[in-house]
VOKOLLUM-330145 format. One record per residue (C-alpha): y, x negated, z negated; residue in three letters. Coordinates in nm, 2 decimals. Each point is the difference from the previous one (the first is absolute). Layout:
     yy     xx     zz code
      Y      X      Z  ALA
...
end
This chain:
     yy     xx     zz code
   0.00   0.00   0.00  UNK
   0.36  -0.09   0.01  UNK
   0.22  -0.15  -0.27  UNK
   0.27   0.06   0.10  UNK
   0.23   0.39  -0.03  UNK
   0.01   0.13   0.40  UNK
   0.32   0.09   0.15  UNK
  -0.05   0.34   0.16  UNK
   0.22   0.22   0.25  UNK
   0.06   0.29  -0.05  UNK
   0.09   0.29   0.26  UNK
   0.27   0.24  -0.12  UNK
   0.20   0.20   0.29  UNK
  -0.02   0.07   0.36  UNK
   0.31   0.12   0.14  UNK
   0.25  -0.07   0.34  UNK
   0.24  -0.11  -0.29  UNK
  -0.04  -0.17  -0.29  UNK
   0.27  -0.03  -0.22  UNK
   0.03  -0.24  -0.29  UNK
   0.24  -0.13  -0.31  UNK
  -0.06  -0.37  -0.08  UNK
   0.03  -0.05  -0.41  UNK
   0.04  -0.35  -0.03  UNK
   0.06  -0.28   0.27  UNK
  -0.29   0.03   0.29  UNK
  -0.09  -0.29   0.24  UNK
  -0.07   0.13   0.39  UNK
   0.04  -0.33   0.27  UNK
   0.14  -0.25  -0.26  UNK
   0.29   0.28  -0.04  UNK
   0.05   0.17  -0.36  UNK
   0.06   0.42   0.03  UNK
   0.06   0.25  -0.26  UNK
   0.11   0.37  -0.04  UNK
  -0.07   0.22   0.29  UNK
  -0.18  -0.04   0.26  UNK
  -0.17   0.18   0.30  UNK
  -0.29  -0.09   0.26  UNK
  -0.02   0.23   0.30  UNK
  -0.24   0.05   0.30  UNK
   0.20   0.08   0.30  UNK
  -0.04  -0.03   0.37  UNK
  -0.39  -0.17  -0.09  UNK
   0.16  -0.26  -0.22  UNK
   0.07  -0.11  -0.36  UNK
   0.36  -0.01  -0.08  UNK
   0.13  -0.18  -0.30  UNK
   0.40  -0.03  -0.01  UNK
  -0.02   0.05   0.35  UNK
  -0.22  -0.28   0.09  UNK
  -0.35   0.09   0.12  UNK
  -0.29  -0.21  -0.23  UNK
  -0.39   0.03   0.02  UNK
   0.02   0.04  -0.37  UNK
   0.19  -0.05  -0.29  UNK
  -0.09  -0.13  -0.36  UNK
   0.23  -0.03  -0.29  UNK
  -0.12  -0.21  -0.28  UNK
   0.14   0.08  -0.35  UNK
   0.22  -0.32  -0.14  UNK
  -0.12   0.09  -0.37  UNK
  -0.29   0.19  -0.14  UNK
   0.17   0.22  -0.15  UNK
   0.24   0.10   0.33  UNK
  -0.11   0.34   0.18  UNK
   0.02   0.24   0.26  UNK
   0.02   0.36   0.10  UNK
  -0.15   0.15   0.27  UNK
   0.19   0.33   0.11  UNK
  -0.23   0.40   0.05  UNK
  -0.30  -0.14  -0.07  UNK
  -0.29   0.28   0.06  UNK
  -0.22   0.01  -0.26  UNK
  -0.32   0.26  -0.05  UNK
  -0.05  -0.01   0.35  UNK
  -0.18   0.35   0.12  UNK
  -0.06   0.11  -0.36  UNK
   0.16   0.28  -0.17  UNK
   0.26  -0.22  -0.20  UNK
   0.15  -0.19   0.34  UNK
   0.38  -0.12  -0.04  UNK
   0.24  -0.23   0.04  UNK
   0.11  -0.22  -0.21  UNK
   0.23  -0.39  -0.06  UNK
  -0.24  -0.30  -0.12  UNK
   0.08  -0.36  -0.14  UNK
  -0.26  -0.24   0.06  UNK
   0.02  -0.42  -0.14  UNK
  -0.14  -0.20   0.26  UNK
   0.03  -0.08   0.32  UNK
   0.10   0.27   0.29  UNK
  -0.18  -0.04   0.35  UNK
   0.13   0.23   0.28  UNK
  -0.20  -0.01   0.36  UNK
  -0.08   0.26   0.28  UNK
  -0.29   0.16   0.02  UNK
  -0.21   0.24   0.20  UNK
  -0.13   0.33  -0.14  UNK
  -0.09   0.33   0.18  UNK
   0.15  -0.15   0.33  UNK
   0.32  -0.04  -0.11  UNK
   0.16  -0.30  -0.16  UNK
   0.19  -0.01  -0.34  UNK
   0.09  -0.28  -0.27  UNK
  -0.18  -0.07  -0.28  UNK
   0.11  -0.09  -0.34  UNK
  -0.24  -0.28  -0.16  UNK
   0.04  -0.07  -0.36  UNK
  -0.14  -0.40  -0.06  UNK
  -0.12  -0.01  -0.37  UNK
  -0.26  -0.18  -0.27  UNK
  -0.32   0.23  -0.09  UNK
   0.12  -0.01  -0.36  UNK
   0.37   0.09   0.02  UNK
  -0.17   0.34   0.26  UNK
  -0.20   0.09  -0.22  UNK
   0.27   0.05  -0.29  UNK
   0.16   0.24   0.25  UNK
  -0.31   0.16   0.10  UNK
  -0.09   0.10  -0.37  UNK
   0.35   0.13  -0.04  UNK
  -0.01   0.24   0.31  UNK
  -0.37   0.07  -0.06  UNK
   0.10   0.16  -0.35  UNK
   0.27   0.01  -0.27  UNK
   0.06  -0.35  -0.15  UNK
  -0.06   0.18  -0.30  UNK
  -0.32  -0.03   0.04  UNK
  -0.26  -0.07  -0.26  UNK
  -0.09  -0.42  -0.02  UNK
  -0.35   0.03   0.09  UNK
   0.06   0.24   0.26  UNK
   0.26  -0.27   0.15  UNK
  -0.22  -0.20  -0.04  UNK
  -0.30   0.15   0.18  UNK
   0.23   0.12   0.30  UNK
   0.13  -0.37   0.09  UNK
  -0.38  -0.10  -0.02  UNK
  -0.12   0.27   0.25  UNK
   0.33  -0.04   0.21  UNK
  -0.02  -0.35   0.03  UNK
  -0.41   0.03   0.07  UNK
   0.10   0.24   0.31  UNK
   0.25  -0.17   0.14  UNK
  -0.20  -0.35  -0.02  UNK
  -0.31   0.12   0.13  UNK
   0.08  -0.04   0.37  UNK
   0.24  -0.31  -0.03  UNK
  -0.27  -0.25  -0.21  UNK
  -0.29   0.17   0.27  UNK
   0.16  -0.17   0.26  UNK
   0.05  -0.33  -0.18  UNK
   0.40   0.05   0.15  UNK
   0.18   0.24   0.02  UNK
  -0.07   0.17   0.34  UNK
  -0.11   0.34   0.08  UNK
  -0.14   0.16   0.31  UNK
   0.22   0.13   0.27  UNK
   0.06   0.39  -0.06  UNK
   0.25   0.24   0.05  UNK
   0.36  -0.07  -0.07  UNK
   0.04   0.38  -0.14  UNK
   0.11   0.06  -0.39  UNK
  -0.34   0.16  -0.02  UNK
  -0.35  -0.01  -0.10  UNK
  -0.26  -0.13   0.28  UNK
  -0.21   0.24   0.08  UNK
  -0.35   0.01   0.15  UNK
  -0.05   0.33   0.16  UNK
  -0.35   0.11   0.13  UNK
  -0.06   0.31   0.19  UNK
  -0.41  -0.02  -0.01  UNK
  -0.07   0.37   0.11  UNK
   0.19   0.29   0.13  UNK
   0.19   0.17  -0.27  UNK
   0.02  -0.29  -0.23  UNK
   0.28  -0.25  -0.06  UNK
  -0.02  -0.26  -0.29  UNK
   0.24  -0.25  -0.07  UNK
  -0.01  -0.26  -0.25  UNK
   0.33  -0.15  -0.17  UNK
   0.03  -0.36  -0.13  UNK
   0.24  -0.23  -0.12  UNK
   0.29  -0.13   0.31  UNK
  -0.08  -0.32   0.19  UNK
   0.37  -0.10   0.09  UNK
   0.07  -0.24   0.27  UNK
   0.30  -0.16  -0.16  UNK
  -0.07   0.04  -0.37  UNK
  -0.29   0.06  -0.30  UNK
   0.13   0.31  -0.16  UNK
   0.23   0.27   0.09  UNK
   0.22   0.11  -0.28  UNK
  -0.12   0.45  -0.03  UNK
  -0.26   0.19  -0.15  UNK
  -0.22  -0.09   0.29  UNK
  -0.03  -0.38  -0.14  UNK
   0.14  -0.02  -0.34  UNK
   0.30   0.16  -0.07  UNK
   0.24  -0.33  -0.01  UNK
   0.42   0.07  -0.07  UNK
   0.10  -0.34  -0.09  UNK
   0.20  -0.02  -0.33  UNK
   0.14   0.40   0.08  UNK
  -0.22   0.13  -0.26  UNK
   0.13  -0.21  -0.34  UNK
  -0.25  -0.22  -0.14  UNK
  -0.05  -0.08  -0.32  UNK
  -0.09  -0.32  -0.25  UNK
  -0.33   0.24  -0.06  UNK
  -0.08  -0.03   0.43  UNK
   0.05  -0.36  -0.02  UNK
  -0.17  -0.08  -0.32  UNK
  -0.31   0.20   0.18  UNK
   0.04  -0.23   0.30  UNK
   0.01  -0.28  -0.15  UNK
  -0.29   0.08  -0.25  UNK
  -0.24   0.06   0.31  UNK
   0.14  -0.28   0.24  UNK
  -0.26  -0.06   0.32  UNK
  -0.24   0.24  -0.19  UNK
  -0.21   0.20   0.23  UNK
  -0.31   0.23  -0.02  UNK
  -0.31  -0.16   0.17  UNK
  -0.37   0.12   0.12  UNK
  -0.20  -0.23   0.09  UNK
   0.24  -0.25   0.08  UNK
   0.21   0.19   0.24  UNK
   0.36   0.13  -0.14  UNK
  -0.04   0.38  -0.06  UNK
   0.12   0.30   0.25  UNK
   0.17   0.14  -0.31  UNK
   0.12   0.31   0.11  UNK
   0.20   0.24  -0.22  UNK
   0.14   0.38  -0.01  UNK
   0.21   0.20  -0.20  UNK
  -0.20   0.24  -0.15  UNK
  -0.40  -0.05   0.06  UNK
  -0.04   0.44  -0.11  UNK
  -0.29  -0.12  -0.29  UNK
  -0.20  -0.18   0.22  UNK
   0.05  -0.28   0.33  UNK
  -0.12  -0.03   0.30  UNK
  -0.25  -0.29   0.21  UNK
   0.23  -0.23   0.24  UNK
  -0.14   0.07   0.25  UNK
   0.01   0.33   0.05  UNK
   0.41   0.00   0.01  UNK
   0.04  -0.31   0.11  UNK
  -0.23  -0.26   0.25  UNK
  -0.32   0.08   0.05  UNK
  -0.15  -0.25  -0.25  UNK
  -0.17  -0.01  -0.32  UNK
   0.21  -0.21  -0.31  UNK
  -0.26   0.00  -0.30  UNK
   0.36  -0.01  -0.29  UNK
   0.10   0.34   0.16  UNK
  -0.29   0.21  -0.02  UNK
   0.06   0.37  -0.19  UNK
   0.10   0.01  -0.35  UNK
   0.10   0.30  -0.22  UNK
   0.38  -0.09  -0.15  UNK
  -0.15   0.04  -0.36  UNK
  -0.23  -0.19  -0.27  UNK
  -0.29   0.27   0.07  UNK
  -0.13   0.18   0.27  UNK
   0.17   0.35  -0.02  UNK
  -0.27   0.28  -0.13  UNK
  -0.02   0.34   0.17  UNK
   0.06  -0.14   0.36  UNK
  -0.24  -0.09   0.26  UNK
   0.05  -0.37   0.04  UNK
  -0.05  -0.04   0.37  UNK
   0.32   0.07   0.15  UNK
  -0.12   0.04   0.35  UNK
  -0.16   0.29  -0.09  UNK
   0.21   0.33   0.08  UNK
  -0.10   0.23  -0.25  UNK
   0.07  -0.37  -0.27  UNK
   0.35  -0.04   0.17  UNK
   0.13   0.33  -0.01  UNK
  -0.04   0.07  -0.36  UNK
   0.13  -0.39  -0.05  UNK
   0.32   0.09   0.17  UNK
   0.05   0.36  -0.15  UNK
  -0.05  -0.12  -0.33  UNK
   0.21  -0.29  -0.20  UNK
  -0.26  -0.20  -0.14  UNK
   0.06  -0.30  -0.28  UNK
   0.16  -0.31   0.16  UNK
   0.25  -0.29  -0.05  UNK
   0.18   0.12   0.24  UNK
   0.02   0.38  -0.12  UNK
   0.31  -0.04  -0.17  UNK
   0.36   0.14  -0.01  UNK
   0.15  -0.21  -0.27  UNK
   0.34  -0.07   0.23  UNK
   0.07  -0.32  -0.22  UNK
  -0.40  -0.14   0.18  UNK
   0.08   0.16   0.31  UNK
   0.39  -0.13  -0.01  UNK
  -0.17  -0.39   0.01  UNK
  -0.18   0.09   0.35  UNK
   0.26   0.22   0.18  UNK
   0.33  -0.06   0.12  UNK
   0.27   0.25  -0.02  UNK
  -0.11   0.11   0.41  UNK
  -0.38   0.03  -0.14  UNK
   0.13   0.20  -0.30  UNK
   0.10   0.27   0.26  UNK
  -0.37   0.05   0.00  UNK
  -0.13   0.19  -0.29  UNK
  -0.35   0.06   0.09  UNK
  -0.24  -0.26   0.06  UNK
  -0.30   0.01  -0.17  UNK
  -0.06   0.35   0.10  UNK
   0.21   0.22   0.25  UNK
   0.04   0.26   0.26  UNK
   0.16   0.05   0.35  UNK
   0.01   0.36   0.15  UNK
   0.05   0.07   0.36  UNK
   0.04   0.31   0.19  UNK
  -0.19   0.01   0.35  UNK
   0.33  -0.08   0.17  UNK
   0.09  -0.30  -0.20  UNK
  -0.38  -0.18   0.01  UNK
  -0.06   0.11   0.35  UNK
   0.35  -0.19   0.10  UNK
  -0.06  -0.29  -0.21  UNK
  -0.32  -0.07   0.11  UNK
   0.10   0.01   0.37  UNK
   0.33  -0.18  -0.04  UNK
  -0.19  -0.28  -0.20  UNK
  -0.33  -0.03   0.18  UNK
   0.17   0.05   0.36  UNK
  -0.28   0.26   0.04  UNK
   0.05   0.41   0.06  UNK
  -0.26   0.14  -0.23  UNK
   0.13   0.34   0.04  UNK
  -0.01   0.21  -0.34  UNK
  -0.19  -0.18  -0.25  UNK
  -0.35   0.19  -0.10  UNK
  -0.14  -0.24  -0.27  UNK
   0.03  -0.36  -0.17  UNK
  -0.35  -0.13  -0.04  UNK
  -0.09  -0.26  -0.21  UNK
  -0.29  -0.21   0.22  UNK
  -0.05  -0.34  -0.19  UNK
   0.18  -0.10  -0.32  UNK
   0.02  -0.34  -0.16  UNK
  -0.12  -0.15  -0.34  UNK
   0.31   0.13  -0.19  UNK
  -0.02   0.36   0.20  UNK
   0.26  -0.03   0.25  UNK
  -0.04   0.11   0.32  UNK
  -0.09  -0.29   0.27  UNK
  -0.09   0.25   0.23  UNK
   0.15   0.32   0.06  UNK
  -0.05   0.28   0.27  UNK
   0.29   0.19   0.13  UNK
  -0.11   0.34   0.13  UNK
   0.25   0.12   0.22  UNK
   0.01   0.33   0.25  UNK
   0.04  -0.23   0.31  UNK
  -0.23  -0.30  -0.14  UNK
  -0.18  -0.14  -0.24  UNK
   0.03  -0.39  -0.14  UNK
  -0.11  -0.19  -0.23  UNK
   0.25  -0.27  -0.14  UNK
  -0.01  -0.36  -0.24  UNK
   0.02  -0.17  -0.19  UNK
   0.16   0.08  -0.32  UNK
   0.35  -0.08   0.11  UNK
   0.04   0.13   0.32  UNK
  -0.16   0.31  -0.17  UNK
   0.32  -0.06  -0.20  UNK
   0.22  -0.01   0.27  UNK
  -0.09   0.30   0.22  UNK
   0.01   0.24  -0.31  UNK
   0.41  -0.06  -0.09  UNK
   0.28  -0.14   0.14  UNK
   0.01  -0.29  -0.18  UNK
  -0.31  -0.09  -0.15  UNK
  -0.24   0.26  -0.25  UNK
  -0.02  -0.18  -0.33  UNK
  -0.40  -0.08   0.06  UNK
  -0.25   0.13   0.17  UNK
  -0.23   0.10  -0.31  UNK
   0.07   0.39   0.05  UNK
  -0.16   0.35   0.03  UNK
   0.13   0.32   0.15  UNK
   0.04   0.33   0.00  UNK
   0.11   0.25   0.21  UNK
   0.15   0.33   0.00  UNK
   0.11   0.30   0.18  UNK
  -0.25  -0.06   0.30  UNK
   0.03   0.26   0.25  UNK
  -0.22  -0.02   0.31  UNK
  -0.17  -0.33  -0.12  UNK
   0.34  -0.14  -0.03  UNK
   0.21  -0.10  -0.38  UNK
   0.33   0.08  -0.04  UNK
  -0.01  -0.25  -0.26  UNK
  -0.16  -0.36  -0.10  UNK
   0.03  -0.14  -0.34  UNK
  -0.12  -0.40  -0.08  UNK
  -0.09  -0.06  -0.30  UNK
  -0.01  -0.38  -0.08  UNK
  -0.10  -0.31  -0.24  UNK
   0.27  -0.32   0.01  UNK
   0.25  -0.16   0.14  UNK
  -0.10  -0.24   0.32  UNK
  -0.36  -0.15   0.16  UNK
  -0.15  -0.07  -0.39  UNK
  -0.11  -0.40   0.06  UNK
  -0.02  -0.18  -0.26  UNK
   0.28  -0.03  -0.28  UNK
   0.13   0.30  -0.09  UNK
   0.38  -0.04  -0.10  UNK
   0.03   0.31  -0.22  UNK
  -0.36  -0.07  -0.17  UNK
   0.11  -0.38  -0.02  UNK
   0.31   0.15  -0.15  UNK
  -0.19   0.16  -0.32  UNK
  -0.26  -0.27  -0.05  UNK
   0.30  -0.20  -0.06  UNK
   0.14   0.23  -0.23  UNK
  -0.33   0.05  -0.17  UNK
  -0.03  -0.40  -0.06  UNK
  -0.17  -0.13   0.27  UNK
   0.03  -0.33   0.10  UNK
   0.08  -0.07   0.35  UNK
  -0.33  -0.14   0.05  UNK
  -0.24   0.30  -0.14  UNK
   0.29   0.21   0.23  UNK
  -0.13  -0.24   0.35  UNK
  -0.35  -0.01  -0.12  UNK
  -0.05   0.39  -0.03  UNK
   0.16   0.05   0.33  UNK
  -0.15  -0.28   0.20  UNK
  -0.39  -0.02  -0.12  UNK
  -0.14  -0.34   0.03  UNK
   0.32  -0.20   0.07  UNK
   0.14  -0.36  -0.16  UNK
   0.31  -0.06  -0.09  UNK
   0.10  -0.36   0.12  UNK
   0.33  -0.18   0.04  UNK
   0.00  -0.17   0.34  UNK
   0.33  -0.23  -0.01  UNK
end
């Protein structure tokens, strides 16, 4: 392994313009810059003070100096999207590049693993945030981000789509059928982008505090390990009592570390225990069964969710009612496919936790069935439904057809690994960071690397 920290770039906005305030004195072509500034693509070129460049990269003078980058999107396609100003330390890299046949600039932000991660811990959750659950987060943050980057010896990644989204492997096997699997970006021009679909990154925004950095620096180059490969660890907001196998949200592969666990010390009574089973998942997600993360204590739930998250009350159990006009639109808008009325929402395959992986649409003009989880996710609201782990119920049918659909679901996101709220209470309750990664991650070591 190596000894030494990795520097890491980071991919924060795509836009014709980006504008930016220099705090502190900047370095581009031997020439020091500060205040405002602005990078344009015009006419198929980069302009910089009207000069055209290739690329620009302003190197901080001092550690301490930092920048803002103007409208940065964050939440990108999920319900909580926005705009919003960020400062980022480090350096700033702008270049060209090519997404969706069209060209825009890119805003790089050039920075150590270490001083990332601080931020990433901040924006994941409140500052606040219990010590061992600090501590746990920079472990599995630093694990994910690693993985890839100490695989390939260098840091290098395989050439992929420029888009500020998740690469997708889509399969259309039979007629009827479309399954798509989501995984992690593999940027062309940096390791990481800087949104939920990565880890959500917003630079020193999102105050930090001596509590962040104490976890940081307590957990330096530690990672989780199996079987002397960095760990895939993978984490969610809300895992609904129990989480879900890798591979059946993510790439079709088996990791050992994230096989199904229940989010408690037992094995809850009065529930069948495989999932997969209909009749077992339906009365798992109607009822509220004992979990870590079963809890409404806002002071717990205040350490994992930041003000935006806050807007969203229900998590470990909720419910999303449609009439036949709204799902019937939604589901055509977002799948690009004319249904017609919908008939029926059938549950064909679900996964270790009880979401859905694959679903069957039954509409009055066709009939498909659609994974995996998250694309389940995506055709059933306009942003993104909160998981797939759902049942429904229909009413008002006339002539075979509801005038109305109601989902009712279990968590908040795909369910792998950690689970932020549950991570949240074992901290509370006096876990230590390490029983926190062990009951999340089954069979996996905790080693420092550099």
């Amino acid at each position: 392994m190596n000894s030494s920290e990795p520097i890491i770039r980071v991919g924060i906005l795509s836009s014709e313009e980006i504008e930016f305030i220099l705090k502190g004195e900047f370095f581009f072509d031997k020439k020091p810059f500060t205040g405002y500034q602005k990078a344009i693509w015009q006419d198929g070129r980069m302009l910089f003070e009207g000069e055209e460049y290739s690329e620009l990269v302003f190197e901080p003078t001092h550690e301490q100096d930092s920048f803002d980058l103007l409208n940065v999107v964050i939440g990108i396609g999920f319900h909580w999207e926005r705009k919003e100003n960020q400062r980022f330390n480090g350096a700033l890299k702008i270049i060209p590049v090519e997404a969706r046949h069209a060209v825009s600039l890119q805003a790089i932000n050039i920075i150590p693993v270490e001083k990332y991660l601080t931020s990433v811990i901040s924006s994941e959750m409140s500052a606040t945030a219990s010590a061992e659950l600090l501590k746990a987060h920079a472990v599995i943050s630093r694990s994910w981000l690693l993985r890839p980057i100490f695989q390939h010896s260098v840091v290098s990644w395989p050439a992929a789509s420029q888009d500020k989204e998740m690469k997708q492997a889509a399969s259309v096997p039979e007629p009827g059928f479309i399954e798509k699997w989501y995984e992690r970006d593999a940027h062309v021009h940096f390791e990481v982008c800087a949104d939920d679909h990565c880890q959500r990154y917003q630079g020193i925004t999102r105050a930090s505090t001596e509590a962040v950095a104490k976890a940081i620096e307590l957990t330096r180059g530690q990672v989780l390990m199996y079987e002397g490969q960095i760990c895939d660890a993978r984490f969610s907001k809300s895992c609904g009592g129990a989480t879900e196998t890798f591979e059946n949200c993510w790439a079709p592969e088996h990791h050992p570390y994230l096989n199904k666990i229940f989010d408690n010390t037992v094995t809850p009574e009065d529930f069948g225990t495989d999932l997969t089973v209909e009749e077992n998942a339906e009365k798992w997600v109607r009822q509220r069964p004992e979990a870590f993360c079963n809890t409404s204590d806002k002071k717990i739930l205040a350490q994992v969710l930041n003000n935006y998250d806050q807007e969203t009350n229900d998590f470990y159990r909720w419910k999303v009612e449609y009439t036949q006009d709204e799902i019937a639109e939604i589901i055509r808008r977002r799948s690009g496919i004319d249904f017609g009325p919908i008939a029926d929402l059938v549950p064909i395959k679900r996964g270790e936790s009880g979401r859905i992986i694959q679903l069957k649409i039954v509409g009055a003009k066709q009939t498909i069935v659609v994974g995996k989880e998250l694309e389940i996710r995506r055709w059933l609201s306009n942003s993104h439904l909160y998981s797939s782990a759902f049942v429904v119920d229909k009413y008002s049918i006339v002539d075979g057809i509801p005038g109305k659909f109601i989902l009712s679901g279990a968590g908040w996101g795909h369910g792998v690994g950690l689970c932020q709220i549950g991570a949240a209470v074992m901290g509370e309750k006096g876990y230590k960071y390490i029983e926190i990664l062990s009951h999340y991650f089954k069979n996996s070591e905790l080693k420092r690397i550099y």
